[in-house]
Biopython code that builds the backbone (N, CA, C, O; Angstrom):
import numpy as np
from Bio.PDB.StructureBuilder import StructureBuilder

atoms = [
    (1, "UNK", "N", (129.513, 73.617, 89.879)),
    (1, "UNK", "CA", (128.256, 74.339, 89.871)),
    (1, "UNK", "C", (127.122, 73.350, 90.115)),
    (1, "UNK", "O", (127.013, 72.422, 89.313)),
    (2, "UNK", "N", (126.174, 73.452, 91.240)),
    (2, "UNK", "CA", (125.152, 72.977, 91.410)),
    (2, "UNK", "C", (124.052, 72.909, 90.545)),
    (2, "UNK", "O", (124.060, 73.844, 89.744)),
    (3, "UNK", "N", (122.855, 71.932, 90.383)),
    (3, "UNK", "CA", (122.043, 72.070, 89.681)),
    (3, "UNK", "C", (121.041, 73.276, 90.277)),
    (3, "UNK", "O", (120.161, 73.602, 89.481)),
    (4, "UNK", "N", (121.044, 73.831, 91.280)),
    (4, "UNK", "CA", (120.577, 74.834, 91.575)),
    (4, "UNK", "C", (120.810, 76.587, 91.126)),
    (4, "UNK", "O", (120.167, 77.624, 90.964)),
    (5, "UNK", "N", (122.120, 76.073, 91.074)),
    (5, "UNK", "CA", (123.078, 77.858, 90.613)),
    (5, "UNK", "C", (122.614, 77.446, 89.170)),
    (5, "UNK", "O", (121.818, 78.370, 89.005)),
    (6, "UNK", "N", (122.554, 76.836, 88.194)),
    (6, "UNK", "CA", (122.249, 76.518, 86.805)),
    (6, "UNK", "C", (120.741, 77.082, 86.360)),
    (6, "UNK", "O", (120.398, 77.626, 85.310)),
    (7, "UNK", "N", (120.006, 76.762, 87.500)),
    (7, "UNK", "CA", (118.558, 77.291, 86.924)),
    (7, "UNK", "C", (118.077, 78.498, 87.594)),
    (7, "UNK", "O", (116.851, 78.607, 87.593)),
    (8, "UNK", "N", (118.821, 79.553, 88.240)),
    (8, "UNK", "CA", (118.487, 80.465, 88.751)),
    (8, "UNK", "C", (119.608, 81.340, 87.468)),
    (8, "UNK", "O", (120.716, 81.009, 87.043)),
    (9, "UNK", "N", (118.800, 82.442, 87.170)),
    (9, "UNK", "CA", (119.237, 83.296, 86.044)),
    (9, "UNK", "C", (119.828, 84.292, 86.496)),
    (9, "UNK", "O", (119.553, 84.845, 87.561)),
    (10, "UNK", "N", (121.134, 84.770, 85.333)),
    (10, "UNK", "CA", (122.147, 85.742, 85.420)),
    (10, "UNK", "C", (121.349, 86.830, 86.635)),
    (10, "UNK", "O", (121.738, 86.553, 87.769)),
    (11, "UNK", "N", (120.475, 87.821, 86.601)),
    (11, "UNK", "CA", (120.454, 88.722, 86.902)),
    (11, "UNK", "C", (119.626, 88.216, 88.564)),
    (11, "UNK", "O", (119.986, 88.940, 89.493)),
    (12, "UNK", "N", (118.843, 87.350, 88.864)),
    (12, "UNK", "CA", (118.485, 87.169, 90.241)),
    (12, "UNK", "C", (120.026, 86.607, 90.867)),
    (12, "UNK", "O", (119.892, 86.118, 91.988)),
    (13, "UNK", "N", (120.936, 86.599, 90.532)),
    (13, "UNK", "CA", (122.122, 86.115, 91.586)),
    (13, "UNK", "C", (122.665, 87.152, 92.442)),
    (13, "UNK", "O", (123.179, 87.131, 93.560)),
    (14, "UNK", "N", (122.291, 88.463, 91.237)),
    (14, "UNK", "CA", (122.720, 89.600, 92.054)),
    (14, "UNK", "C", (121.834, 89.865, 93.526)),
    (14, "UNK", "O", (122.294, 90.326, 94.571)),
    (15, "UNK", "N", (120.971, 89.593, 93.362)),
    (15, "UNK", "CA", (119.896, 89.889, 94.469)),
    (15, "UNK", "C", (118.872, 90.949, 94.334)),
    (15, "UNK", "O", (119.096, 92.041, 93.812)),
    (16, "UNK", "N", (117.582, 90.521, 94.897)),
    (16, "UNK", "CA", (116.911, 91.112, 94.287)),
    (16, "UNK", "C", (116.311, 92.335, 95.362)),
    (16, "UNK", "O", (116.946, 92.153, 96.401)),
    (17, "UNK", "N", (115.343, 93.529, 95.570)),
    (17, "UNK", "CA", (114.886, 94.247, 96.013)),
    (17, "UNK", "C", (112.959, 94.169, 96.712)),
    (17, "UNK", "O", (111.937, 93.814, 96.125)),
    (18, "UNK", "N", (113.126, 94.583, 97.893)),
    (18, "UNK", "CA", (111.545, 94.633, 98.198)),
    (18, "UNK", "C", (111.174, 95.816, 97.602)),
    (18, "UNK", "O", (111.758, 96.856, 97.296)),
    (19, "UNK", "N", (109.211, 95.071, 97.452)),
    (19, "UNK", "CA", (108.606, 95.768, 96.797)),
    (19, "UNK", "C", (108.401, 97.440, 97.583)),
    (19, "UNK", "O", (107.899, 98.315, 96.878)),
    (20, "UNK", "N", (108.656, 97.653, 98.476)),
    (20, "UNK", "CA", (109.030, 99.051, 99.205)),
    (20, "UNK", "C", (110.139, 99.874, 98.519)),
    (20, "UNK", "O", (109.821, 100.906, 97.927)),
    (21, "UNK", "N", (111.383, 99.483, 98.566)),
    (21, "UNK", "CA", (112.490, 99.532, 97.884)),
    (21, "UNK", "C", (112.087, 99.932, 96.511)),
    (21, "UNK", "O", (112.217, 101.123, 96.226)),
    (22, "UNK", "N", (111.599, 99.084, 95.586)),
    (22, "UNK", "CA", (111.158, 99.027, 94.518)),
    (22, "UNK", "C", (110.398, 100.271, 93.856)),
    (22, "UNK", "O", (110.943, 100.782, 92.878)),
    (23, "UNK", "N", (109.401, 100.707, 94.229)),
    (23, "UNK", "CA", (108.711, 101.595, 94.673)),
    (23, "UNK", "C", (109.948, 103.272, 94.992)),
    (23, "UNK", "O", (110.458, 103.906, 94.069)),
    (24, "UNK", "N", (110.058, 103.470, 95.901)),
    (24, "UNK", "CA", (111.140, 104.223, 96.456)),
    (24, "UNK", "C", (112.374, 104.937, 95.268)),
    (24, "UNK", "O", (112.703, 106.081, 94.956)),
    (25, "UNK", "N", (112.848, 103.349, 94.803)),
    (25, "UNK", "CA", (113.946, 103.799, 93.796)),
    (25, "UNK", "C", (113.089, 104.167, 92.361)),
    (25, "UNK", "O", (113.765, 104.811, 91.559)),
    (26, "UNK", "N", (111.349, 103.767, 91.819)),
    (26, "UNK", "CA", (110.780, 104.723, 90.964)),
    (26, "UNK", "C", (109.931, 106.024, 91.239)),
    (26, "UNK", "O", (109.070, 106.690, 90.663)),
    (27, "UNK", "N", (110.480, 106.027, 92.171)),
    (27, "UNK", "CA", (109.051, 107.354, 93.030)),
    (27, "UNK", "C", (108.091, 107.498, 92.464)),
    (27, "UNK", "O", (107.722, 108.497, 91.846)),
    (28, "UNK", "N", (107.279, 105.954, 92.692)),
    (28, "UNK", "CA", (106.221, 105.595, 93.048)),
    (28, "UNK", "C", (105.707, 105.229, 94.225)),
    (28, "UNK", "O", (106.355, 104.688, 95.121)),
    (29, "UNK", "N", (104.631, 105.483, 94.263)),
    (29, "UNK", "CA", (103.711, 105.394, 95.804)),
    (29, "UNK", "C", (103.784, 103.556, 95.808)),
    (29, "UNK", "O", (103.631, 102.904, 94.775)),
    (30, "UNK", "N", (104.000, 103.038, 96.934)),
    (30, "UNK", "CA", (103.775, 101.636, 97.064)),
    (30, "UNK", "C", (102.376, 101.185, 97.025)),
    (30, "UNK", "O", (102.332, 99.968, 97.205)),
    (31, "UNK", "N", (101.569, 101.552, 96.909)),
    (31, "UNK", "CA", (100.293, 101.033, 96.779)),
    (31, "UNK", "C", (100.224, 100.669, 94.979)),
    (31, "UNK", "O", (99.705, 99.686, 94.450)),
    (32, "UNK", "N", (101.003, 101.938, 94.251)),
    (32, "UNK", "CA", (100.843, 101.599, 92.675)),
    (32, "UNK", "C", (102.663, 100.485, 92.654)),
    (32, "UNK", "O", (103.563, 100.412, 91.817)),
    (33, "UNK", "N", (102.563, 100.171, 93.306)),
    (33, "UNK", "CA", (104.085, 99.658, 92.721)),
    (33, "UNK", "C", (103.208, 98.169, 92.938)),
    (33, "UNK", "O", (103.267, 97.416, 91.966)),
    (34, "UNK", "N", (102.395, 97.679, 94.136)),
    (34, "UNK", "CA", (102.109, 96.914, 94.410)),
    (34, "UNK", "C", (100.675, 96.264, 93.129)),
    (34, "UNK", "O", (100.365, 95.117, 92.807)),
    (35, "UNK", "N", (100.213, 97.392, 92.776)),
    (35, "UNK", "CA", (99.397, 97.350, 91.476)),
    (35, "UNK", "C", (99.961, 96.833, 90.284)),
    (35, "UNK", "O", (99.474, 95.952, 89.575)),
    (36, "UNK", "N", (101.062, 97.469, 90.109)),
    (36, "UNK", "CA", (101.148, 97.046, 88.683)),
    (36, "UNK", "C", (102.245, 95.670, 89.045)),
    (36, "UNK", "O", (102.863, 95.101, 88.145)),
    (37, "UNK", "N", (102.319, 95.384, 90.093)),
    (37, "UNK", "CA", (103.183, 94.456, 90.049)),
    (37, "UNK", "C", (102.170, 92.928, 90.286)),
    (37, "UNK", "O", (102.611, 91.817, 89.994)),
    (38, "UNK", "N", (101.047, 93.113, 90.749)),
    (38, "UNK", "CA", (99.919, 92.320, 90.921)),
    (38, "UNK", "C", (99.220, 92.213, 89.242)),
    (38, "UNK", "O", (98.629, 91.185, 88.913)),
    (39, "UNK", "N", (99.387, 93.508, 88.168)),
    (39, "UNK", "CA", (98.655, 93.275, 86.875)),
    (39, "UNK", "C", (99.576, 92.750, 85.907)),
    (39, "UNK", "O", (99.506, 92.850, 84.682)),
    (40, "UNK", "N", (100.462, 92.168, 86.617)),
    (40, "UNK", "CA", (101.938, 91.816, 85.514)),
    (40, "UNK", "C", (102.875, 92.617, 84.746)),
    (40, "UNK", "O", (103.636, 92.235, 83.857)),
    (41, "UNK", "N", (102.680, 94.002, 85.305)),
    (41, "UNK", "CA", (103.427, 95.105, 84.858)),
    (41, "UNK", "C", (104.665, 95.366, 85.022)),
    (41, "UNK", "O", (105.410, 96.085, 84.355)),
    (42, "UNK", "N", (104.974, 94.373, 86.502)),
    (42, "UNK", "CA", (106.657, 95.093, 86.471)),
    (42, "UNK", "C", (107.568, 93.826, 85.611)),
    (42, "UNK", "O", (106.985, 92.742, 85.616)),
    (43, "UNK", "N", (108.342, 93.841, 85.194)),
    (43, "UNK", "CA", (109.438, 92.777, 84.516)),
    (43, "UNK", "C", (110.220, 92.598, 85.711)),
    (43, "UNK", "O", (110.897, 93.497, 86.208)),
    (44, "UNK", "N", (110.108, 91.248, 86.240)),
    (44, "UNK", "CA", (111.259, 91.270, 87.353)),
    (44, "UNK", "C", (111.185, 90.702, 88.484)),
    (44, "UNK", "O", (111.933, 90.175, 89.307)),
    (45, "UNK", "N", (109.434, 91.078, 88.242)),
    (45, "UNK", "CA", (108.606, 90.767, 90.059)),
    (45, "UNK", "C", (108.341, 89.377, 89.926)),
    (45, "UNK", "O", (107.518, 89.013, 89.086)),
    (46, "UNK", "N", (108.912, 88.577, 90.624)),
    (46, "UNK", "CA", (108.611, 87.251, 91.578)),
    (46, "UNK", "C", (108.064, 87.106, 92.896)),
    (46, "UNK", "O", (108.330, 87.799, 93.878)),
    (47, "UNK", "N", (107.258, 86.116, 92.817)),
    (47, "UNK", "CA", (106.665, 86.142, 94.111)),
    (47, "UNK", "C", (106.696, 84.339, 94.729)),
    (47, "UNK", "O", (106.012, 83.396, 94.331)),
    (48, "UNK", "N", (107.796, 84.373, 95.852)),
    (48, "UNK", "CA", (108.054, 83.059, 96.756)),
    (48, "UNK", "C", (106.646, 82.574, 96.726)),
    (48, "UNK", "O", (105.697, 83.279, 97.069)),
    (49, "UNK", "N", (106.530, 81.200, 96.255)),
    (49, "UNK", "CA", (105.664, 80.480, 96.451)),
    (49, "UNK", "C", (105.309, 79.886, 97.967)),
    (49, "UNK", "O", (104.269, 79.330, 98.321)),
    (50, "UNK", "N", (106.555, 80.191, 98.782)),
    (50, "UNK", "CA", (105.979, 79.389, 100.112)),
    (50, "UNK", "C", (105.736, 80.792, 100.666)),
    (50, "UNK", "O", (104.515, 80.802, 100.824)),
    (51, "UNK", "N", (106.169, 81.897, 101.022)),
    (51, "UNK", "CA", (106.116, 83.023, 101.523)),
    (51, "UNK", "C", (105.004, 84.321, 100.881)),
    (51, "UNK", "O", (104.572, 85.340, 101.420)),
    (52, "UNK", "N", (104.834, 83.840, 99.737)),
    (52, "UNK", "CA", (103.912, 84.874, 99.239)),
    (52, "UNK", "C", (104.323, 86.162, 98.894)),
    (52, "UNK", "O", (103.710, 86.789, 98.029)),
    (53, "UNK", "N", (105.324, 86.642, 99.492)),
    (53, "UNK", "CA", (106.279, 87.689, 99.276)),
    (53, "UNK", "C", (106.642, 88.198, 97.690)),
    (53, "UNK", "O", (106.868, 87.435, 96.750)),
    (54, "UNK", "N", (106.640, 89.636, 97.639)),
    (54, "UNK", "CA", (107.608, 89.421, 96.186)),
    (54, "UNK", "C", (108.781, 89.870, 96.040)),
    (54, "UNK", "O", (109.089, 90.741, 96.854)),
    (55, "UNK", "N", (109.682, 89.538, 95.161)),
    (55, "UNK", "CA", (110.952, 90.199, 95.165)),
    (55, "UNK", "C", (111.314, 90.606, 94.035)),
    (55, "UNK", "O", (111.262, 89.843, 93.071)),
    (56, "UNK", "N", (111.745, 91.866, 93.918)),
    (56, "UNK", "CA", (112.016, 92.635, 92.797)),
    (56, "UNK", "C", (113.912, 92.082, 91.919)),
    (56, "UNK", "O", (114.952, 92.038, 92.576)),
    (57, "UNK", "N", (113.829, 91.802, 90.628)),
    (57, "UNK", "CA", (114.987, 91.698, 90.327)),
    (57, "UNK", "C", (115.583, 92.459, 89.635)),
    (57, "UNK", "O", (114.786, 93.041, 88.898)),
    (58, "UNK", "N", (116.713, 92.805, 89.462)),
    (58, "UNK", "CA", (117.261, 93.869, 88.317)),
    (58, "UNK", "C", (117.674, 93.125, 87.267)),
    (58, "UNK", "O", (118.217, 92.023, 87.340)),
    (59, "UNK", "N", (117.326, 93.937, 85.965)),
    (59, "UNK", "CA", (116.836, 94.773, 86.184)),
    (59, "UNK", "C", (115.300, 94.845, 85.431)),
    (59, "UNK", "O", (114.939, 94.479, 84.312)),
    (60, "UNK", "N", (114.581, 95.475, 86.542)),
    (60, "UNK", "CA", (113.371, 95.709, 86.292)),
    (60, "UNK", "C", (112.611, 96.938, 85.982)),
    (60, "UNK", "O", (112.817, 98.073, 86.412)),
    (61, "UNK", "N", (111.531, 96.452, 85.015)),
    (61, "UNK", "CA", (110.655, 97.821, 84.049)),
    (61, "UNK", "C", (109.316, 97.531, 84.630)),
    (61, "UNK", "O", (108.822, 96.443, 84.927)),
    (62, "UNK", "N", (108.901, 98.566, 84.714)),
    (62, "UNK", "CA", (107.094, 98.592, 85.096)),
    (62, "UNK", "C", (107.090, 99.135, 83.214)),
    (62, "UNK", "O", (107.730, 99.960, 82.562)),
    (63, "UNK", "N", (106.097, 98.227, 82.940)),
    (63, "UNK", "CA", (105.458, 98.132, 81.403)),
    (63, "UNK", "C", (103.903, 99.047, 81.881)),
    (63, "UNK", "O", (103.010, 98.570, 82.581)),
    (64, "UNK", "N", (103.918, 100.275, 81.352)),
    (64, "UNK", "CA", (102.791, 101.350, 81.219)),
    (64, "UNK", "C", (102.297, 101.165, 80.071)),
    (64, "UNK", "O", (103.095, 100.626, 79.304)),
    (65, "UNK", "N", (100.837, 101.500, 79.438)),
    (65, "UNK", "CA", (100.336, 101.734, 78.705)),
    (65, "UNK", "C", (99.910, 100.369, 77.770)),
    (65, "UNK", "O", (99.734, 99.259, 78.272)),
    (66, "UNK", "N", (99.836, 100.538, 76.946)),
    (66, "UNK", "CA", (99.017, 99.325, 76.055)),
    (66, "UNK", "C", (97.445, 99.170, 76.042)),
    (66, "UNK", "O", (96.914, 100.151, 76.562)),
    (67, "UNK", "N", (96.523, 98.192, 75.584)),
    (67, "UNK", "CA", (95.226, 98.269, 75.707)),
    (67, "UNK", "C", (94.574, 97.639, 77.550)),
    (67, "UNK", "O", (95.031, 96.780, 78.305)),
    (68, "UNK", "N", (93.593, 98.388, 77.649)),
    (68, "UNK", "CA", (92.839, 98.377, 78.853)),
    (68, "UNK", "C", (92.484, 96.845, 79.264)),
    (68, "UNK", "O", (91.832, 96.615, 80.283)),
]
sb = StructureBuilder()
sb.init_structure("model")
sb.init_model(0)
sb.init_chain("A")
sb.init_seg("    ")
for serial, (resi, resn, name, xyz) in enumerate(atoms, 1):
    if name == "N":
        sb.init_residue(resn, " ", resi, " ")
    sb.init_atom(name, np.array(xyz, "f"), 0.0, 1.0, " ", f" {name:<3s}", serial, name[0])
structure = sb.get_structure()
């Protein structure tokens, strides 16, 4: 096992999902998937530091509600 496979965690090995995808499988509109995933809402969402991109991992929760 590489020092690489060691620091990447159980559940991103499976592979993870675009934020379209993401969206789609909560039937949510991608504009709010892209919201709450920009306010730190979804559990899961990473975003490639060289690409800017994000990628959804399983498994992932959009966290609703709490204070404003």
């Amino acid at each position: 096992m590489s020092h690489y496979e060691r620091s990447v965690s159980l559940h991103q090995q499976d592979g993870g999902v675009s934020v379209q995808a993401f969206a789609e499988q909560q039937g949510i509109k991608l504009t709010m998937a892209r919201y709450y995933i920009r306010t730190g809402r979804v559990i899961g969402a990473r975003q490639d530091s060289r690409s800017k991109k994000w990628t959804i991992y399983p498994p992932a929760k959009i966290v609703k509600g709490g204070a404003p």
